[in-house]
C-alpha positions in Angstrom: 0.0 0.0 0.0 1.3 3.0 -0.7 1.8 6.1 2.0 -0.6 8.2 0.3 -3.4 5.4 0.3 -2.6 5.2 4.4 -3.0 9.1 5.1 -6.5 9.6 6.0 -8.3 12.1 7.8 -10.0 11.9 11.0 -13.6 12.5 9.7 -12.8 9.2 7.1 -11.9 7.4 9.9 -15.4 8.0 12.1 -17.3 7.4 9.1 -15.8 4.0 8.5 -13.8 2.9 11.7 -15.6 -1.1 11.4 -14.5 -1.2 7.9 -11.3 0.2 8.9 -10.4 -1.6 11.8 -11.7 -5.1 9.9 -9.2 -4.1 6.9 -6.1 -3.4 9.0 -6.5 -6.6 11.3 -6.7 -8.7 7.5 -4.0 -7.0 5.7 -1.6 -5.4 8.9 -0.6 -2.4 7.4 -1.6 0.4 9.7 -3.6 4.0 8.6 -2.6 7.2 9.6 -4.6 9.6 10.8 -4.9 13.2 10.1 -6.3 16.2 12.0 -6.8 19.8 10.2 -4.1 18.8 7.9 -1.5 17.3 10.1 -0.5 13.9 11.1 -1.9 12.8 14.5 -1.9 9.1 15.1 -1.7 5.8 13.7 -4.1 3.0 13.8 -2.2 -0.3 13.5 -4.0 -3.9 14.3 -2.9 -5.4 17.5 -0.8 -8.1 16.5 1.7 -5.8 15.3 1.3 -3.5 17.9 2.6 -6.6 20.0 5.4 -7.3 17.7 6.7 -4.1 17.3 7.0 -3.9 21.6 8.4 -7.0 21.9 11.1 -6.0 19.4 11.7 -2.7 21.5 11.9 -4.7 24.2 14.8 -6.9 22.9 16.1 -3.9 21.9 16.7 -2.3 25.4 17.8 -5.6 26.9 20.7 -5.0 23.8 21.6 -1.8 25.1 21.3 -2.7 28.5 23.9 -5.4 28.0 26.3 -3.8 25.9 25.9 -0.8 28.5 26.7 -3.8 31.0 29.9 -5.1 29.0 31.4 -1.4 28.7 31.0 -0.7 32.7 31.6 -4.1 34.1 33.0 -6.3 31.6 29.7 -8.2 30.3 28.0 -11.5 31.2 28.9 -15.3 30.2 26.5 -16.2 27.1 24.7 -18.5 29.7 24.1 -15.8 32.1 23.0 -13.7 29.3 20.4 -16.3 28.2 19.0 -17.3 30.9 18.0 -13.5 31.9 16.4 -13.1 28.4 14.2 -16.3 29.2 13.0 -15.0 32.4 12.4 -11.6 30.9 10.5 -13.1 27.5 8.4 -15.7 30.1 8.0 -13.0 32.8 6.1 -10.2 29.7 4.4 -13.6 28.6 2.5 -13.7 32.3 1.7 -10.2 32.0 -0.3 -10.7 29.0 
């Protein structure tokens, strides 16, 4: 889909928000929304909404670690790996 086709104002989005929401969830590419002009939000189906925090979320554990190895001298990979697991299963529980 191209950007232009994924713009759409807020008064489209009202008007048609089942159809809407019923497209994104079948094809995952996410709409955004305008207000007077502007960009405001985007409306993105849940699934990928999870994704992309779960990939933030490995991100930050990447930083945290490297930040780790620069101050103390970093973690053994078993270490390593067995925090991620407990992180991964401890969002799991969450949800």
């Amino acid at each position: 889909m191209l950007l232009e086709e994924a713009v759409k104002p807020i008064s489209y989005v009202k008007s048609r928000a089942a159809e809407i929401i019923e497209r994104i969830a079948k094809t995952h590419q996410a709409i955004v929304i305008t207000q007077n002009g502007e960009a405001k939000a985007v409306l993105t189906d849940i699934e990928t909404y999870q994704k992309q925090r779960d990939a933030i979320a490995m991100l930050r554990l990447a930083l945290l670690r490297n930040q780790s190895i620069e101050k103390e001298g970093g973690v053994s990979h078993a270490d390593a790996k067995h925090d991620l697991r407990n992180y991964l299963e401890q969002r799991l529980e969450e949800q």
